[in-house]
Structure formats: structure tokens, C-alpha cells
C-alpha atoms as an extended CHARMM CRD file, in Angstrom:
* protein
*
       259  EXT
         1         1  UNK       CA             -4.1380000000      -10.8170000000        5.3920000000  PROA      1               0.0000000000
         2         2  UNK       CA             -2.4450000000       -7.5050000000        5.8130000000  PROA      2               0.0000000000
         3         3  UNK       CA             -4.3260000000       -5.5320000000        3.6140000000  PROA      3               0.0000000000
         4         4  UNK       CA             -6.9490000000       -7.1540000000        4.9500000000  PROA      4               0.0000000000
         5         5  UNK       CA             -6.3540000000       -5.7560000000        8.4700000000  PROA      5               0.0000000000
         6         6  UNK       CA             -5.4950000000       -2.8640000000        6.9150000000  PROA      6               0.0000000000
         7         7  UNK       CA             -8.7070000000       -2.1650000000        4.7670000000  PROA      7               0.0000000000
         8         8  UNK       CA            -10.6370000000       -2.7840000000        8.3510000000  PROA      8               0.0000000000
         9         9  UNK       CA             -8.8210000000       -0.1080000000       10.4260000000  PROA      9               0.0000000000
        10        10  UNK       CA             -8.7150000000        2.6800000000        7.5840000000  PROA      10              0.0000000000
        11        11  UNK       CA            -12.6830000000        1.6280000000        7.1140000000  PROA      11              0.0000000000
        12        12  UNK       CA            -13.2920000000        2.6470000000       10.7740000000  PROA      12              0.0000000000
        13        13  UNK       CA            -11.0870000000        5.4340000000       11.2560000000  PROA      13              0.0000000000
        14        14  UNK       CA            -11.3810000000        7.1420000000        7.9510000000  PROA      14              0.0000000000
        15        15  UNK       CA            -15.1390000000        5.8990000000        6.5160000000  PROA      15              0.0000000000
        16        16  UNK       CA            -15.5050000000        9.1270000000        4.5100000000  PROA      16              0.0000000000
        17        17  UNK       CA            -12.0260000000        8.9860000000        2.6680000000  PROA      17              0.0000000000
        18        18  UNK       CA            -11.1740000000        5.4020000000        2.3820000000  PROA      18              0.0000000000
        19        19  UNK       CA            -14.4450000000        4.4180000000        0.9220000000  PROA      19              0.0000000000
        20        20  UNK       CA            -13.3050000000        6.5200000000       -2.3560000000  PROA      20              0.0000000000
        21        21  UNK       CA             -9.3710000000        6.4870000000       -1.8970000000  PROA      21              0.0000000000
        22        22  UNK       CA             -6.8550000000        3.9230000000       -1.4000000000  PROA      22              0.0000000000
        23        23  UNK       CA             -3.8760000000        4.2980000000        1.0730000000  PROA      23              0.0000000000
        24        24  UNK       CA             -1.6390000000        5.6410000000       -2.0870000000  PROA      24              0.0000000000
        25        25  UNK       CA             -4.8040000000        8.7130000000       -3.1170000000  PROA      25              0.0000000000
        26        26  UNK       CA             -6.1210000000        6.5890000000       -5.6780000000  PROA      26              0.0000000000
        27        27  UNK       CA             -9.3880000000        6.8580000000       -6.1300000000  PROA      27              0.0000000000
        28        28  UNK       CA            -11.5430000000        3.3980000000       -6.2350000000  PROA      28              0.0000000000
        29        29  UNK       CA            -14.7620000000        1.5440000000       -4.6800000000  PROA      29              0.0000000000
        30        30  UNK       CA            -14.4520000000       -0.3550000000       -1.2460000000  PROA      30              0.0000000000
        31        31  UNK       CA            -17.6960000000       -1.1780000000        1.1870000000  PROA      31              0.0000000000
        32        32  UNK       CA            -16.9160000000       -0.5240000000        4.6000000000  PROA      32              0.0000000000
        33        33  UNK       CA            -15.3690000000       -4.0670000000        5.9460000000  PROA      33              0.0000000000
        34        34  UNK       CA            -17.7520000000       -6.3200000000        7.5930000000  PROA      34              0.0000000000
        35        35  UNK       CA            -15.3660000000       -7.0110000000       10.5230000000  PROA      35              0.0000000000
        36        36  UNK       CA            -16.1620000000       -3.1130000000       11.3440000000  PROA      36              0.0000000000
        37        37  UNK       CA            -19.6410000000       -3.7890000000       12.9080000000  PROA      37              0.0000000000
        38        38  UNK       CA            -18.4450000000       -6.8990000000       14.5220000000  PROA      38              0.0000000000
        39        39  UNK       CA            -16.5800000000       -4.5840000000       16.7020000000  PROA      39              0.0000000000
        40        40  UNK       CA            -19.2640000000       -2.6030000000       17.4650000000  PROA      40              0.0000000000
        41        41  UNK       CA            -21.7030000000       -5.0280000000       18.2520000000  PROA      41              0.0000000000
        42        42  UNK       CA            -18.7970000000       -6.2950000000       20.8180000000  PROA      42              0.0000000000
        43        43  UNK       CA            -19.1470000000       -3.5270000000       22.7250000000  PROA      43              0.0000000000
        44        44  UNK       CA            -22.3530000000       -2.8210000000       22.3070000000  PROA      44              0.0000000000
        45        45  UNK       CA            -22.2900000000       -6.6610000000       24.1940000000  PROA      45              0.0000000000
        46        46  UNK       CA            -19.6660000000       -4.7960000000       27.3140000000  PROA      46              0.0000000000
        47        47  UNK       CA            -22.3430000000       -1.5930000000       27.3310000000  PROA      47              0.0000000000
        48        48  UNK       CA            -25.5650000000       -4.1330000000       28.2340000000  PROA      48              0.0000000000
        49        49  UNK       CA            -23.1040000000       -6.4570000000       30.3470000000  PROA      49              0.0000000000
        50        50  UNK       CA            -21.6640000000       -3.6320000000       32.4910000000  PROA      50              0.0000000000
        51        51  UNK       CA            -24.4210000000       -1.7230000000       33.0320000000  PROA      51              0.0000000000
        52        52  UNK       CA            -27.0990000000       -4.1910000000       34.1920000000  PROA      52              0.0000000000
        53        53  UNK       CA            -27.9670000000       -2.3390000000       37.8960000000  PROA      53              0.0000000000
        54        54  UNK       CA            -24.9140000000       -0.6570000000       38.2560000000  PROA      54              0.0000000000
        55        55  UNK       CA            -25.6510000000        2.8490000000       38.2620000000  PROA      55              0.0000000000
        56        56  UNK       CA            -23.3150000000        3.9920000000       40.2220000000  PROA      56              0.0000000000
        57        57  UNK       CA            -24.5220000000        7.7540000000       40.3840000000  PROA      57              0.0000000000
        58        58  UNK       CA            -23.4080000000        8.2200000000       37.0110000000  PROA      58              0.0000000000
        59        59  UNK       CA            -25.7730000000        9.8890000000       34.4330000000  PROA      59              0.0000000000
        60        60  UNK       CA            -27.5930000000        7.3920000000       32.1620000000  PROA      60              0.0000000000
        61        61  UNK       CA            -27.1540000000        7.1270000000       27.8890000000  PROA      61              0.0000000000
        62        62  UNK       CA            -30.6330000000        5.5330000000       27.1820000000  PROA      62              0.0000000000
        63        63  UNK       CA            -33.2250000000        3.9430000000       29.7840000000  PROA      63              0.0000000000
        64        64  UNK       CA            -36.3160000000        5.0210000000       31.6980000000  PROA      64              0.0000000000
        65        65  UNK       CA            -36.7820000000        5.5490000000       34.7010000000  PROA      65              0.0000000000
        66        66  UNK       CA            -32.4800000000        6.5300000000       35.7540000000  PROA      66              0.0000000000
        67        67  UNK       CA            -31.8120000000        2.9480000000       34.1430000000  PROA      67              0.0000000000
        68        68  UNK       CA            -30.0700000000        2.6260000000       31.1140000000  PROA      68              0.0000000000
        69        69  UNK       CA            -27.0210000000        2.1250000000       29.3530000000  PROA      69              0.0000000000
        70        70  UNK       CA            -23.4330000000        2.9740000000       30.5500000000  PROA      70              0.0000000000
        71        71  UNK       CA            -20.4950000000        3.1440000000       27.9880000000  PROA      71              0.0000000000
        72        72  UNK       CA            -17.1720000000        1.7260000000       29.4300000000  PROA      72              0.0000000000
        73        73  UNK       CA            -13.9870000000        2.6940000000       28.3190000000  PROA      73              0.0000000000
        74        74  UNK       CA            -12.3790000000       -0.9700000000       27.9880000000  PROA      74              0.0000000000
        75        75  UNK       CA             -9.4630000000        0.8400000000       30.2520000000  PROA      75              0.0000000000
        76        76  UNK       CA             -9.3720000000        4.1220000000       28.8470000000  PROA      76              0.0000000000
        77        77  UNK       CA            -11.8980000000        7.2880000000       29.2400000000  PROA      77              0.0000000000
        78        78  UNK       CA            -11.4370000000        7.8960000000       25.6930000000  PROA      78              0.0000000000
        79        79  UNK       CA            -15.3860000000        6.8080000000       25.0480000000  PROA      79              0.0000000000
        80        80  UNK       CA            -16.4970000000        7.5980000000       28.5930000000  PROA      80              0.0000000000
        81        81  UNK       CA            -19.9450000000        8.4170000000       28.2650000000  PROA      81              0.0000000000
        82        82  UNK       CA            -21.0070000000        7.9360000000       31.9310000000  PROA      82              0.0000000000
        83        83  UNK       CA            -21.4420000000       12.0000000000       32.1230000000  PROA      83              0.0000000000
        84        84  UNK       CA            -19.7020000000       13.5830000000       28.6950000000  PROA      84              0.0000000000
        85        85  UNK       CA            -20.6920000000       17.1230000000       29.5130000000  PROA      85              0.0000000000
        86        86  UNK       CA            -19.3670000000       17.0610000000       33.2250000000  PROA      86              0.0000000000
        87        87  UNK       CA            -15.7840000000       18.0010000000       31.7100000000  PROA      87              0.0000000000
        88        88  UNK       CA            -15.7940000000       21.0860000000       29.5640000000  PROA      88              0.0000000000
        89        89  UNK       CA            -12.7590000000       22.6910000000       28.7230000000  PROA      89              0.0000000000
        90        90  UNK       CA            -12.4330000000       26.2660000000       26.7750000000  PROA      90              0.0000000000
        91        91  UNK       CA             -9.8660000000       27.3870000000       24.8270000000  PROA      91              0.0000000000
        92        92  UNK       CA             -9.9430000000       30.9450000000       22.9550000000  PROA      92              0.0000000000
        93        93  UNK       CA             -8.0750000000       33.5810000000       20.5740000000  PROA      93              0.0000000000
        94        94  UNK       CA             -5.4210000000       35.5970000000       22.5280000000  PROA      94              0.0000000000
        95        95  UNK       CA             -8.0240000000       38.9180000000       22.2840000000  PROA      95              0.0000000000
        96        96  UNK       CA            -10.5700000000       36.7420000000       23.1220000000  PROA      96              0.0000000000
        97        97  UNK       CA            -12.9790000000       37.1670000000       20.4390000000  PROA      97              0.0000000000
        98        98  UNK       CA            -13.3020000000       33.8220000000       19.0480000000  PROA      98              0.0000000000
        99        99  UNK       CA            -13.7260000000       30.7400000000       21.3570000000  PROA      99              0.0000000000
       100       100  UNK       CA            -14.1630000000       27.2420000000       21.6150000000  PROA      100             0.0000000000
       101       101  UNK       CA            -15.5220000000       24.3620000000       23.8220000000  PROA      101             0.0000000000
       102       102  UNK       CA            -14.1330000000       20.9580000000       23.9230000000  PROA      102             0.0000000000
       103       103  UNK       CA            -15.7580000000       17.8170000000       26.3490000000  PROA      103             0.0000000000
       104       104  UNK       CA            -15.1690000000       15.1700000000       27.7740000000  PROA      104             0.0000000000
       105       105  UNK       CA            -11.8500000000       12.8010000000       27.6750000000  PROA      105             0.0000000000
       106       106  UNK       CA             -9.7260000000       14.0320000000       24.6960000000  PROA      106             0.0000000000
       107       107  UNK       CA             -8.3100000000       10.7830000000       22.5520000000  PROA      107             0.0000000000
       108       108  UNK       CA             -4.2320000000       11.8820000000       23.3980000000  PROA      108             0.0000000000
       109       109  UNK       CA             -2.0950000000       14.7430000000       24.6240000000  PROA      109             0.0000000000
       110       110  UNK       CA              0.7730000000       14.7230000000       22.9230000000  PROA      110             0.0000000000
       111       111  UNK       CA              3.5360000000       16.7490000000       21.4170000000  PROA      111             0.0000000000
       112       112  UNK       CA              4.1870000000       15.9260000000       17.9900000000  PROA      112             0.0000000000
       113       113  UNK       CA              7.2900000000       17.0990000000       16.2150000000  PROA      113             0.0000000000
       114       114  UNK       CA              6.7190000000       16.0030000000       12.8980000000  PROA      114             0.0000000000
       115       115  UNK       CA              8.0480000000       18.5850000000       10.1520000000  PROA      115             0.0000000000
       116       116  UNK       CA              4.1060000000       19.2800000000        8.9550000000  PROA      116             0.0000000000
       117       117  UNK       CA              3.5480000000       20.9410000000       12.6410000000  PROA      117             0.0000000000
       118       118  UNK       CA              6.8030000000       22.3750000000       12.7990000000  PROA      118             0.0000000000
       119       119  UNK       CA              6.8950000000       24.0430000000        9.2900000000  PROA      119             0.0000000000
       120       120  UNK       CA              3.3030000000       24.9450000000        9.7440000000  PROA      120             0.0000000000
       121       121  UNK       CA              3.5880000000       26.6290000000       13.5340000000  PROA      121             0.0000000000
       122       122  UNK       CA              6.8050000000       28.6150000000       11.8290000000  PROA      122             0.0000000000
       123       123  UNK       CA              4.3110000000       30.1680000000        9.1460000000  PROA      123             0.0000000000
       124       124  UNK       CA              2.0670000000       30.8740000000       11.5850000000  PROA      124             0.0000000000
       125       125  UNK       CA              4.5240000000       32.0830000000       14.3170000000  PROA      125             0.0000000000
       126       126  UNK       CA              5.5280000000       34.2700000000       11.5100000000  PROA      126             0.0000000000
       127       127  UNK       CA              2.4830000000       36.0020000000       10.9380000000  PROA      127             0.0000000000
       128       128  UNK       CA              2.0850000000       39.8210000000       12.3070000000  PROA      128             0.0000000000
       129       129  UNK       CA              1.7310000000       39.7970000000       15.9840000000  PROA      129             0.0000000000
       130       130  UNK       CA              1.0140000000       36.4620000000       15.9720000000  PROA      130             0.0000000000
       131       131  UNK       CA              1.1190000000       34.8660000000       19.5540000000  PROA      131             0.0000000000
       132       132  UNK       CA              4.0860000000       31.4070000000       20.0700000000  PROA      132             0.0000000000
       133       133  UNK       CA              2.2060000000       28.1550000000       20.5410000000  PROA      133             0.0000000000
       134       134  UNK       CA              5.1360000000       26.0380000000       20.3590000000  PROA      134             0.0000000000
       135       135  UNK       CA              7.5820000000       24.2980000000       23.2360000000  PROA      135             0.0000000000
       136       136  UNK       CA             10.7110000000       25.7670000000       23.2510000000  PROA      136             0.0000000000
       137       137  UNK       CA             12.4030000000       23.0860000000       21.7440000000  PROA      137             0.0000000000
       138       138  UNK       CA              9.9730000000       23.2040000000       18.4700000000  PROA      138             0.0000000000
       139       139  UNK       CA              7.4470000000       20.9590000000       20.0580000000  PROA      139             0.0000000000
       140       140  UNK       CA              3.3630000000       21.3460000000       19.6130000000  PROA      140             0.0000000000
       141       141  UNK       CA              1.4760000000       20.4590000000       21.8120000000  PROA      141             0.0000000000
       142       142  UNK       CA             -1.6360000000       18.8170000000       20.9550000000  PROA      142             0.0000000000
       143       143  UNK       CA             -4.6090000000       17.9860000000       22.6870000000  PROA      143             0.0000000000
       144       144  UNK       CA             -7.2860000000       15.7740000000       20.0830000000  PROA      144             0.0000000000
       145       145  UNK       CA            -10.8680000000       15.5580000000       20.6430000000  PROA      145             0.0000000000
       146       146  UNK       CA            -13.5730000000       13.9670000000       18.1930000000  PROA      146             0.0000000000
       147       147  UNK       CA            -15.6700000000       16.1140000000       16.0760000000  PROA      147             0.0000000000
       148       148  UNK       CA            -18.8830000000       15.7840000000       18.4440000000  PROA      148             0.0000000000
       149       149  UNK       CA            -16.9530000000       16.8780000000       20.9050000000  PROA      149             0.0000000000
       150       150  UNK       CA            -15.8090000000       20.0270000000       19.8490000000  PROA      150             0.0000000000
       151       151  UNK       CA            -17.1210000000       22.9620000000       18.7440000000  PROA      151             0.0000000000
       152       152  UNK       CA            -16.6800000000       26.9080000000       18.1830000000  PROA      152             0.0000000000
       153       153  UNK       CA            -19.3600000000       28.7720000000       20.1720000000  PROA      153             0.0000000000
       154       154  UNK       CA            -18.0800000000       32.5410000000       18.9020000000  PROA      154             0.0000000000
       155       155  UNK       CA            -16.3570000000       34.0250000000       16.3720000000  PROA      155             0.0000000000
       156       156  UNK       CA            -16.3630000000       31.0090000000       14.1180000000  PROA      156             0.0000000000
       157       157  UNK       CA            -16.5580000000       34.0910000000       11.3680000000  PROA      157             0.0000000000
       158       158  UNK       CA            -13.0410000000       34.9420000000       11.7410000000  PROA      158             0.0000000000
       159       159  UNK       CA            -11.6120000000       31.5200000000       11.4780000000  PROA      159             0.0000000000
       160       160  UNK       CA             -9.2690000000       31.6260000000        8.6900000000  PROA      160             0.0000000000
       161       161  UNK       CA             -7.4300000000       28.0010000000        7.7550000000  PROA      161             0.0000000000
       162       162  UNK       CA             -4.2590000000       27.9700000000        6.3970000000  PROA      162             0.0000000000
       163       163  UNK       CA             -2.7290000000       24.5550000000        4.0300000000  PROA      163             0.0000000000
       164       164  UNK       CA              1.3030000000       23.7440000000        3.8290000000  PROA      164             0.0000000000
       165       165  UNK       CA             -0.0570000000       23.0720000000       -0.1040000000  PROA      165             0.0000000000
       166       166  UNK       CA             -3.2230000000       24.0920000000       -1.9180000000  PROA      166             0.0000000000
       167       167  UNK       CA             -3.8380000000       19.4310000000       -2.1140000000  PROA      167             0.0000000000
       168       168  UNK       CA             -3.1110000000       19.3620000000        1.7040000000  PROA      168             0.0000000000
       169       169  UNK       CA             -5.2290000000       17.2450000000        4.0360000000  PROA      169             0.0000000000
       170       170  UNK       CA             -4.5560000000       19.3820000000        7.4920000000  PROA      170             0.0000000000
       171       171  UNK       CA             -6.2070000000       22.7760000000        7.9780000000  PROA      171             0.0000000000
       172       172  UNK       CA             -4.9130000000       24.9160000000       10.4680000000  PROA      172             0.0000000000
       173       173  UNK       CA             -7.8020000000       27.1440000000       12.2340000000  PROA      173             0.0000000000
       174       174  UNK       CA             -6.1210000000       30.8290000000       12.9310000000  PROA      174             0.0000000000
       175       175  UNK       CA             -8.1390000000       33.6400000000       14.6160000000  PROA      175             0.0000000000
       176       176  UNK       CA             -7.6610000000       36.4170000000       11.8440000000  PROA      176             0.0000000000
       177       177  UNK       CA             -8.5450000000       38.8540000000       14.5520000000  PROA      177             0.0000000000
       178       178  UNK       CA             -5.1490000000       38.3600000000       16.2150000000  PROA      178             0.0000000000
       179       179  UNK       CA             -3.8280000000       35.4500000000       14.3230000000  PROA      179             0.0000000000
       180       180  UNK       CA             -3.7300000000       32.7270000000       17.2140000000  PROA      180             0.0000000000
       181       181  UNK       CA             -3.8730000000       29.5200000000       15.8220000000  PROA      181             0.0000000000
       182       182  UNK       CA             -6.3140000000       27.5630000000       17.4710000000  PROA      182             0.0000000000
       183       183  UNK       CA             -6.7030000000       23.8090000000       16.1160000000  PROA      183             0.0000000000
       184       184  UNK       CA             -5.9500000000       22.3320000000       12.8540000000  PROA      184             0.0000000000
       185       185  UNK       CA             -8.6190000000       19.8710000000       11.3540000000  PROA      185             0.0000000000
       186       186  UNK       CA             -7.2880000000       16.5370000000        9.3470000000  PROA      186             0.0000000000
       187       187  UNK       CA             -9.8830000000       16.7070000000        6.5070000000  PROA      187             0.0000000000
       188       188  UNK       CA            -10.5370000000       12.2920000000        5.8890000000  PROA      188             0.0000000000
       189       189  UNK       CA            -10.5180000000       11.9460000000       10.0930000000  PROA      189             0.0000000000
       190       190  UNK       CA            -12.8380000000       12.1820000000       12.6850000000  PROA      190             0.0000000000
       191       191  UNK       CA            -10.9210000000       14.2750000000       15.1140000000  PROA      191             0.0000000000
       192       192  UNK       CA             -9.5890000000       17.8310000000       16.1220000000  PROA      192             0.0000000000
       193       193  UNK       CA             -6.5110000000       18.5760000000       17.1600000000  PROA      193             0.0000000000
       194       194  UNK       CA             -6.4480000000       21.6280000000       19.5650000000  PROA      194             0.0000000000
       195       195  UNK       CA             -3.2880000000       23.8110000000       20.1100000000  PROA      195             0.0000000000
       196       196  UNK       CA             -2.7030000000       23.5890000000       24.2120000000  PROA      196             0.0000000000
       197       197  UNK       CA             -1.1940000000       26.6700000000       23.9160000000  PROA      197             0.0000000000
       198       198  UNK       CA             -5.1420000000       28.6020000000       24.0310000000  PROA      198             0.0000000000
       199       199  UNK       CA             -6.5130000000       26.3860000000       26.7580000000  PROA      199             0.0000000000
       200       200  UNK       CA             -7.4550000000       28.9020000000       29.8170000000  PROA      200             0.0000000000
       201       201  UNK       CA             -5.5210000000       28.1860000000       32.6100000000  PROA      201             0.0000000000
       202       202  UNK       CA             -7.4210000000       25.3590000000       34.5650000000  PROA      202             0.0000000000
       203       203  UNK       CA             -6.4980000000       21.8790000000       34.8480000000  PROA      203             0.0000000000
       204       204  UNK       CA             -5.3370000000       20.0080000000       31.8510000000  PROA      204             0.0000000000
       205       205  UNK       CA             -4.5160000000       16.2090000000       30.8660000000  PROA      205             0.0000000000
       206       206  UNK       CA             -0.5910000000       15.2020000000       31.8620000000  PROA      206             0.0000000000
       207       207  UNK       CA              0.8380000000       14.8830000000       28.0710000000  PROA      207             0.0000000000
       208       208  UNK       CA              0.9500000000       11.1690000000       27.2150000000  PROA      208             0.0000000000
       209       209  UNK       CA              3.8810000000       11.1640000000       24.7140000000  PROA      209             0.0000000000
       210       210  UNK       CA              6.3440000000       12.8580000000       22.3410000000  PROA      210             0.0000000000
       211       211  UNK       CA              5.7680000000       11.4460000000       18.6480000000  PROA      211             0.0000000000
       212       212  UNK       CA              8.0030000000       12.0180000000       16.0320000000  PROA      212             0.0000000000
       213       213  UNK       CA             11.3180000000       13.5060000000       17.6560000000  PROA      213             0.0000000000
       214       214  UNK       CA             13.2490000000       12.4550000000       14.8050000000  PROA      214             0.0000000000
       215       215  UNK       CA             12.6150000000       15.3040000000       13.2390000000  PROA      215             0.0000000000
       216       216  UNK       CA             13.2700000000       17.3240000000       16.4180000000  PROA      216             0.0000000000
       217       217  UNK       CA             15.9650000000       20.0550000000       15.4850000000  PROA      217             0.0000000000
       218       218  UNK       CA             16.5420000000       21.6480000000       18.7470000000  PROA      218             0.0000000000
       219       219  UNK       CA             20.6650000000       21.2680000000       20.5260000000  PROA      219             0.0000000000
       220       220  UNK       CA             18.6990000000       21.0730000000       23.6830000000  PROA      220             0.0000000000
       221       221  UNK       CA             18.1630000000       16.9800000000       25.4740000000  PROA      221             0.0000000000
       222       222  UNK       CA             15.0150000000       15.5490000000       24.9600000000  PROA      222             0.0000000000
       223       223  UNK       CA             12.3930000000       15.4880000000       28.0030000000  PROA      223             0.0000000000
       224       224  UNK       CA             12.3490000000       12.2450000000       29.5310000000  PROA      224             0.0000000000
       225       225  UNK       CA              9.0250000000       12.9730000000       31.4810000000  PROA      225             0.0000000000
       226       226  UNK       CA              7.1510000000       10.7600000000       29.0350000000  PROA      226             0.0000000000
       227       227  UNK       CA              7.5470000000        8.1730000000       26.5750000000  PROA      227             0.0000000000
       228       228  UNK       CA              8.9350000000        9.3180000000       23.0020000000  PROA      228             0.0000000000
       229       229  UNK       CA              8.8740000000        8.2290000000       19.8870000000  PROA      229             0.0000000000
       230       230  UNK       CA             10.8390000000        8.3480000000       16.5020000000  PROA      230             0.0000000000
       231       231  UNK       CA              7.3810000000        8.5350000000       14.2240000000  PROA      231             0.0000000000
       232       232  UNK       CA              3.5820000000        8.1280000000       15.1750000000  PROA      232             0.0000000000
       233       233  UNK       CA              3.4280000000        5.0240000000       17.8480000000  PROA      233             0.0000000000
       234       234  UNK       CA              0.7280000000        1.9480000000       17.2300000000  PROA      234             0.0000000000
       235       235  UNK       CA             -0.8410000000        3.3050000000       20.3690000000  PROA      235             0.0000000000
       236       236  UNK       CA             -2.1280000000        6.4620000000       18.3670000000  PROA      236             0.0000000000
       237       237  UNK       CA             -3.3410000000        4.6110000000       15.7420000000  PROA      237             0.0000000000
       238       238  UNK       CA             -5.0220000000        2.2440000000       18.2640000000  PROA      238             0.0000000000
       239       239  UNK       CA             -6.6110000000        5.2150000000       19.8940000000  PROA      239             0.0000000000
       240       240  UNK       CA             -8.6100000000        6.7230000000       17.1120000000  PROA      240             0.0000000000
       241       241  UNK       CA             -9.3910000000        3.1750000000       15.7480000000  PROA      241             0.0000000000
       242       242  UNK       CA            -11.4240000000        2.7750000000       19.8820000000  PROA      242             0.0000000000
       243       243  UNK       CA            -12.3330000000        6.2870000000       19.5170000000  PROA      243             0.0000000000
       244       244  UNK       CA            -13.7980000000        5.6670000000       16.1090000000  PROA      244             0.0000000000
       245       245  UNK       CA            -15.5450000000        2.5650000000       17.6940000000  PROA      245             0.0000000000
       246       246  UNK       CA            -17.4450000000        4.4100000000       20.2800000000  PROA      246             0.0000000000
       247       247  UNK       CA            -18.5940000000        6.8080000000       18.1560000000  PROA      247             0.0000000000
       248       248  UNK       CA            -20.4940000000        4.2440000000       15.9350000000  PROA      248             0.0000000000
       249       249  UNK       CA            -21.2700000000        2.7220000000       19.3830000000  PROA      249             0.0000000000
       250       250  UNK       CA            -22.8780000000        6.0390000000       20.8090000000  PROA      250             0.0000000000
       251       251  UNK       CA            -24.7680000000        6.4390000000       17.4120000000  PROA      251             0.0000000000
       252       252  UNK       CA            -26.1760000000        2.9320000000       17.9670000000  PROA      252             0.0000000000
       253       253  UNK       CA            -27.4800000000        4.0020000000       21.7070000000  PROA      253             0.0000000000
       254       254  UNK       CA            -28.6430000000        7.1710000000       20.5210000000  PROA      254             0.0000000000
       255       255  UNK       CA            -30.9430000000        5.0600000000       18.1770000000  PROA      255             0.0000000000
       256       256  UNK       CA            -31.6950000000        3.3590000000       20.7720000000  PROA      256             0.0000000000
       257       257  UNK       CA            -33.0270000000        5.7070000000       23.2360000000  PROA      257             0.0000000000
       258       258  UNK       CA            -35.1980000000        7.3740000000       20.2570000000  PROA      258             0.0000000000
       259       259  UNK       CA            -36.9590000000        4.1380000000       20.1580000000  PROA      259             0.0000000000
């Protein structure tokens, strides 16, 4: 039953990897899990429910004539498609020359302290002239956005990404025109994790947690303005697993609209 549950989760949240590789790297066969578009067609159920003459002013996903259908967050904006492009955030380089767009909701704000984005933020800290992206206490702060929700609109040229070790899953994206890191990329997921640190100045999401403080080194107390955590919480996992389920959902409306 457990590997079960498992093999339904990893074939939502990492289709592209887990369909070749087993948790351990191993490579093998594996369908995705039928249970996976069960899920979908659940919401896909909430969408038509929820939306039926309730426009609300909000912009429509599919429809004629301003009607059409509305995807609800189940209690969270992760998968808020009501108006995705109303909320578009920039980030950029320190000189400026390579820049970014996210939109929308991000999945979590966090700060992870886990000894990948520590060790990784010290070699990058360390390169020449290279601007600090870290808390003061060794913290990163993240902000992660899906992959359709993200992209570099400049300078994508001088992106340069940099591995802990050359069989490393994480990239991490560093301007090479002034070597500000800018977002690292988990190769098997579906997401982006942006450095806070080159977000212009504007209004960002409250951070949501501190994961991984066991690894913390600094002499200084731990913030107590959020909730913290000794290694990555459930309620990350559970995240990308919706946030993987509303993109498959938003590919299914899209289909539907082309119709």
C-alpha cells in the first residue's frame, strides 16, 4: 500500500523522471498510476461545479461569450487561474542585464537551510564580486513557481548553471555578467525556485516556513515569525503534488477551449 501511494505521488510530481527511475536512481519501466487522472478528473468535477454563473468579474479559462471555466484553488491560490497574468513579478541580475518574469501565485516562500543551498550559496557567494543572497543566519530564501510560469525575457545568453557534482539534479542559474545567482532549476521537477534576494522591491509573499534548520549552523536564535521545520514538511510535498494537479488540469481546459 505504501509504495503504492508512493508510486502515485512521484507519478504526478515527477512524470518525466519517475517513469524511467525508481526512488533509489535505478533505472526501470512504470506507467504513470491510474489513480493520477482520477485526481484530475476530480477537479476538473470542482472547475464545472464552481463556475456554473459565477463570474464574478474574474477573467474566464475557456467559454464563449465571458462564460467559461474558473479554476479554484481548493483553499490555496497555488492553481488560481481566475486572472494568472494580473500578478507579475520581476526579478533581475544586480547590473541588470539579464531578467526574469514570474506570475501568478508562487507554490511556497520559504527559507530552506538544507546543506545543498547552503554549500551551494557559499560557492557562489564566493565568486568575484559576486552579490550575498543569503539571510544572515545562512538562510535562502526561496520563492518556487512552476515552469509555465516563469520565464527569462533577457539575457538568457549569459545564464551560466553551476552543479555541487557533475551527477547533480539542482542547477543553479548565475548571471555571468555579474555573477548574481538568480534561480536554481531541480532537473526531474516541474518547478523553479527563485532566489528572493533579485526580486525588485515591490510587494512580495509573507515567507510561509523555515525547512530544514537542522542543518542551520548559525549561534544566533531561530526566527519564530513562522513555522520551522527540522527537514522538508508533508505540506511541501503536498504543495507540488496540487500544483502538479492543476497543471494537468489547465492542460485539460486548454484542450478544451481549442475545441
Amino acid at each position: 500500500m505504501r509504495m503504492r501511494a508512493y508510486s502515485f505521488v512521484t507519478n504526478v510530481c515527477f512524470p518525466p523522471y519517475f517513469s524511467h527511475y525508481g526512488w533509489n536512481g535505478r533505472k526501470r519501466q512504470q506507467s504513470r498510476h491510474p489513480l493520477a487522472g482520477l485526481l484530475i478528473i476530480i477537479a476538473d468535477v470542482r472547475v464545472r461545479v464552481e463556475s456554473v454563473g459565477r463570474t464574478g468579474g474574474r477573467n474566464p479559462v475557456g467559454g464563449k461569450d465571458g462564460r467559461g471555466l474558473y479554476l479554484t484553488p481548493f483553499g490555496t491560490g497555488v492553481c488560481d487561474m481566475t486572472n494568472p497574468w494580473a500578478n507579475i513579478r520581476q526579478l533581475s541580475c544586480q547590473c541588470g542585464r539579464v531578467r526574469c518574469q514570474a506570475t501568478g501565485a508562487p507554490i511556497a516562500s520559504i527559507v530552506c537551510y538544507c546543506d545543498d543551498c547552503q554549500e551551494g550559496a557559499r560557492r557562489i557567494e564566493g565568486l568575484k564580486q559576486a552579490p550575498a543572497f543569503r539571510d544572515p543566519d545562512g538562510g535562502t530564501p526561496l520563492l518556487t513557481y512552476r515552469d509555465d510560469r516563469f520565464e527569462c525575457v533577457s539575457g538568457q545568453e549569459l545564464l551560466v548553471g553551476y552543479r555541487l557534482s557533475d551527477n547533480a539534479p539542482t542547477r543553479r542559474m548565475v548571471a555571468s555578467c555579474c555573477n548574481s545567482a538568480i534561480f536554481l532549476k531541480f532537473e526531474p521537477g516541474f518547478w523553479v525556485s527563485t532566489y528572493r534576494a533579485r526580486f525588485e522591491a515591490g510587494d512580495l509573499p509573507p515567507i510561509e516556513m523555515r525547512n530544514q534548520v537542522k542543518h542551520r549552523q548559525a549561534g544566533t536564535p531561530l526566527p519564530d515569525d513562522v513555522p520551522t521545520f527540522r527537514s522538508f514538511p508533508l505540506r511541501i510535498y503536498g504543495k507540488l503534488f496540487w500544483a502538479r494537479v492543476c497543471m494537468l488540469n489547465e492542460g485539460q481546459l486548454r484542450k478544451f477551449r481549442r475545441r
